[in-house]
C-alpha positions in Angstrom: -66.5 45.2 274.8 -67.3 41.7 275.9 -66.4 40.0 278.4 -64.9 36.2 277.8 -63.3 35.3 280.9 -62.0 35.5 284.4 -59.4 33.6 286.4 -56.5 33.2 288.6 -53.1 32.8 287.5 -53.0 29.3 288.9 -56.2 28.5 286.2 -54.9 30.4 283.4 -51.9 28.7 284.0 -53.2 25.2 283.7 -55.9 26.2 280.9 -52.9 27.3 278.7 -51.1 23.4 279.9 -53.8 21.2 278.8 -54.2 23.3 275.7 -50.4 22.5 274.7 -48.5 25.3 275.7 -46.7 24.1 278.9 -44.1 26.2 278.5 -45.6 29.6 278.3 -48.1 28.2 281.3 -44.8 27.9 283.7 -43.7 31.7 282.1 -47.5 33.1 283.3 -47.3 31.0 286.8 -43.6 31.8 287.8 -44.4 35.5 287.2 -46.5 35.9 290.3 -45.2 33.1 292.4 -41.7 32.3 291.1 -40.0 29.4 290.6 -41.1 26.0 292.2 -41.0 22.2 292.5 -42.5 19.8 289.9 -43.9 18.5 292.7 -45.4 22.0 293.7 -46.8 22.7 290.8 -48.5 19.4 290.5 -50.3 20.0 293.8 -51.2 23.4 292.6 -52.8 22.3 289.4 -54.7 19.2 290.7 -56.2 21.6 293.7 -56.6 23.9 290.6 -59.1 21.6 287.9 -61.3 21.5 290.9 -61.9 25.0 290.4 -62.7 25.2 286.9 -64.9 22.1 287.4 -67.3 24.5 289.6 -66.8 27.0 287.1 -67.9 24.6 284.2 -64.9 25.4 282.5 -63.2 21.6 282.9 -65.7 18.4 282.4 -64.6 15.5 284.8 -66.4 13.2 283.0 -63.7 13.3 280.2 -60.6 11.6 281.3 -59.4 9.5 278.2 -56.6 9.9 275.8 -58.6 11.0 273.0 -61.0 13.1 275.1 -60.0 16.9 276.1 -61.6 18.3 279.5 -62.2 21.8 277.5 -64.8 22.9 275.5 -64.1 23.4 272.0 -64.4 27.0 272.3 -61.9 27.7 275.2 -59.3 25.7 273.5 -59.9 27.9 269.9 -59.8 31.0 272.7 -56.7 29.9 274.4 -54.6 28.9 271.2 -55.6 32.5 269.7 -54.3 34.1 273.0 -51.6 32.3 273.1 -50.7 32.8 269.6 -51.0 36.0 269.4 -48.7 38.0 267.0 -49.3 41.6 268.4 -49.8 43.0 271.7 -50.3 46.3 273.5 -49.4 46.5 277.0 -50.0 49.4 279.2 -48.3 49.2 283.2 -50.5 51.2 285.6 -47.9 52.0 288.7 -50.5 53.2 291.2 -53.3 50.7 290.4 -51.1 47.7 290.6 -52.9 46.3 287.5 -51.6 45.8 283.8 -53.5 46.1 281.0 -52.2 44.0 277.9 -54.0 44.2 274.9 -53.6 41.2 272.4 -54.8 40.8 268.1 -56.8 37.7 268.3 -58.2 37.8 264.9 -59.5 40.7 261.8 -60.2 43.6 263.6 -61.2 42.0 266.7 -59.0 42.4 269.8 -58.5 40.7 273.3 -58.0 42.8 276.5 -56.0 41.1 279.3 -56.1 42.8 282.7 -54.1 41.3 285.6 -54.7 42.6 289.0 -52.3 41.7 291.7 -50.6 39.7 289.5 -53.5 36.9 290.9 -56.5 38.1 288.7 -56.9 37.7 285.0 -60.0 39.7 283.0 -60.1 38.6 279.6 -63.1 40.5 277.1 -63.1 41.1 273.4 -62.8 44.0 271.9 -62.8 45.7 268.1 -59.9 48.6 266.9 -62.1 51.8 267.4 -62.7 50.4 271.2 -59.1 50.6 272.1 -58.9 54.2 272.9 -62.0 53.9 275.4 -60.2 50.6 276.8 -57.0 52.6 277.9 -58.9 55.8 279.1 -61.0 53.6 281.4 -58.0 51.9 282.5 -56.1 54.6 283.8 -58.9 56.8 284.7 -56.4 59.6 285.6 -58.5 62.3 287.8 -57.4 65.7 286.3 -58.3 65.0 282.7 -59.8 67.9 281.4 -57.1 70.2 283.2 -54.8 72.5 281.1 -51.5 73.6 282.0 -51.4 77.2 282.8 -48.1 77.6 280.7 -45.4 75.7 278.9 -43.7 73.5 280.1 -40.9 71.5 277.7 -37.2 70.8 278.1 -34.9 67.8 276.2 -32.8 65.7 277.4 -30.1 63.0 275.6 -30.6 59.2 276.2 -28.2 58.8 278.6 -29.8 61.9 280.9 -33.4 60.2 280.4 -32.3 57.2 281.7 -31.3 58.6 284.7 -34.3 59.9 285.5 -35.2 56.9 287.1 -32.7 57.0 290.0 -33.6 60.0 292.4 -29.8 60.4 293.5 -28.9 61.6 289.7 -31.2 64.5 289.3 -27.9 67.0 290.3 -26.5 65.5 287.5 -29.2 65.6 284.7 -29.9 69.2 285.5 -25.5 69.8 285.2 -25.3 67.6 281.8 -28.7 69.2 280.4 -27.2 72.8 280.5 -30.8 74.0 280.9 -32.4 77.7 279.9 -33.9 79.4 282.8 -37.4 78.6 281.2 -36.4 74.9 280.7 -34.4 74.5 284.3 -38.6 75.5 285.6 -40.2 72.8 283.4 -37.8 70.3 284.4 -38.4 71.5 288.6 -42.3 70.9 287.8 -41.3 67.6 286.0 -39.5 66.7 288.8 -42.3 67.1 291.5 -44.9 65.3 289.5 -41.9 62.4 288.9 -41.3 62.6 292.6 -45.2 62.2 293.5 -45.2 58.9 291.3 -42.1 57.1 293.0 -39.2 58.3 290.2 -41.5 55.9 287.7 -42.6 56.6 284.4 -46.1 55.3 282.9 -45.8 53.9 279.2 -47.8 52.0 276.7 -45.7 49.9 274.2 -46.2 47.9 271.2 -45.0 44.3 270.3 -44.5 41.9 267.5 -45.1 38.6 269.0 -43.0 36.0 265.8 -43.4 33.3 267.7 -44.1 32.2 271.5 -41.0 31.2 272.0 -39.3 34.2 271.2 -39.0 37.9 272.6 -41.1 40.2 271.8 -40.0 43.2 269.5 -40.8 46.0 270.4 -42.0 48.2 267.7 -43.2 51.4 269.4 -43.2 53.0 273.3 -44.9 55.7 274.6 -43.6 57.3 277.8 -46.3 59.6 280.5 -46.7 61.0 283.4 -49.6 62.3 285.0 -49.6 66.2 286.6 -51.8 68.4 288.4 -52.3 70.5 285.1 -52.3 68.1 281.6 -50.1 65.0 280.6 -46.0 65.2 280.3 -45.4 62.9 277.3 -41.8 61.7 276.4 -41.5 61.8 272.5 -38.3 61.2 270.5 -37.2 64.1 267.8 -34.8 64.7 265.1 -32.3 65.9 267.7 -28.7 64.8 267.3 -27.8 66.0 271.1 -30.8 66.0 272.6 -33.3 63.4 270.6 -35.7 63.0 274.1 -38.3 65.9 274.2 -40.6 65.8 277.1 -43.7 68.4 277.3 -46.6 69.4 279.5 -49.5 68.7 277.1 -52.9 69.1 277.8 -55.4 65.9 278.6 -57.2 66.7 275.2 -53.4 66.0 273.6 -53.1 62.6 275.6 -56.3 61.5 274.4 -55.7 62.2 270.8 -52.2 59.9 271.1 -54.3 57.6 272.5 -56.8 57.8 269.3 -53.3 57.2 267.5 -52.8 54.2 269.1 -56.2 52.8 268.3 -55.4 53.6 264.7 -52.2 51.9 264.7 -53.4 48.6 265.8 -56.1 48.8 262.9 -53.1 48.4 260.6 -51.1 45.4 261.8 -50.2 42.7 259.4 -52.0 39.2 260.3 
């Protein structure tokens, strides 16, 4: 992995501006500091090239129409970012970080991790290094644990879906009907969900079409972390109950995460 850049939102914002994308600029600035003023955000930006001027990132010097303040190489950087046509973006709840992991060109990839929603890591990276990337970036502290038993129960859409509201649990366990064996994986569930604030961990994929569309989401992973492996969330061929979530061990996790890795070697450029 190597590393190609770090900034704040407020010069990522204004690297992507001058570069020609203004509107997904004001998408990356308004997501950590909301909406403001034109006149705010002029302020913010002019304070702003001073920064990247004692970085060496923006040249003074060049101030005329036909002149650009950016290297050549930042700008061929930022349109490829920007550009992008597939993405894979893990959330990280307890590190208050996001990892988002973008194609920039043949088997070469660009890792994007925001911190604080103020700090922006950019390095490159190639398929096989994608797997490492994610580990590292979660560096969960009972890998190499294994359950001692199993631990899997399934649940319909609409019962997943609760999950997320703490005051519904009474009514997950009465619409899931559970067997004695599954009520006790869904009580161990349950304390590891509880430990992690009723929030799921996931790592999802998306086809970018264009930058001023949504992005489609192609795949989704759901996780959670325990004292004893990794619960994943997996979809089956399950008319009634099509959400199947298990206690799998961290040697398991790993090898979905080798999946993804593979997965990303095969997009369509």
């Amino acid at each position: 992995m190597n590393h190609a850049l770090t900034c704040t939102t407020e010069e990522l914002a204004l690297l992507v501006t001058v570069c020609g994308y203004p509107a997904v600029a004001k998408g990356i600035a308004e997501a950590s500091y909301g909406e403001k003023s034109p006149a705010e955000w002029d302020a913010i930006m002019e304070s702003t090239i001073h920064q990247l001027v004692i970085k060496s990132l923006w040249d003074p010097d060049k101030t005329g129409e036909d002149e650009h303040p950016l290297s050549d190489e930042m700008q061929i950087f930022i349109k490829q970012y920007v550009e992008s046509k597939w993405m894979i973006r893990c959330s990280n709840l307890s590190g208050r970080s996001v990892l988002m992991i973008h194609h920039f060109e043949d088997d070469i990839w660009l890792a994007h991790v925001i911190a604080e929603d103020i700090m922006h890591e950019f390095a490159l990276l190639s398929n096989e290094e994608i797997p490492t990337v994610i580990k590292d970036f979660y560096a969960f502290d009972n890998a190499g644990k294994h359950p001692e038993e199993m631990h899997e129960f399934f649940l319909t859409d609409q019962a997943f879906d609760w999950l997320s509201d703490q005051s519904k649990t009474a009514k997950v366990r009465k619409k899931a009907k559970f067997t004695p064996p599954e009520e006790q994986s869904f009580n161990s569930f349950i304390e590891d969900l509880e430990e992690h604030e009723w929030s799921l961990y996931n790592i999802s994929r998306f086809e970018i079409p264009n930058i001023e569309g949504d992005f489609l989401l192609a795949n989704i992973v759901f996780f959670l972390p325990s004292t004893q492996g990794m619960w994943i969330v997996e979809y089956v061929e399950n008319e009634k109950k099509p959400v199947h979530i298990k206690l799998n061990t961290y040697e398991e996790w790993h090898e979905i995460l080798d999946a993804v890795g593979t997965v990303a070697a095969s997009v369509e450029v």
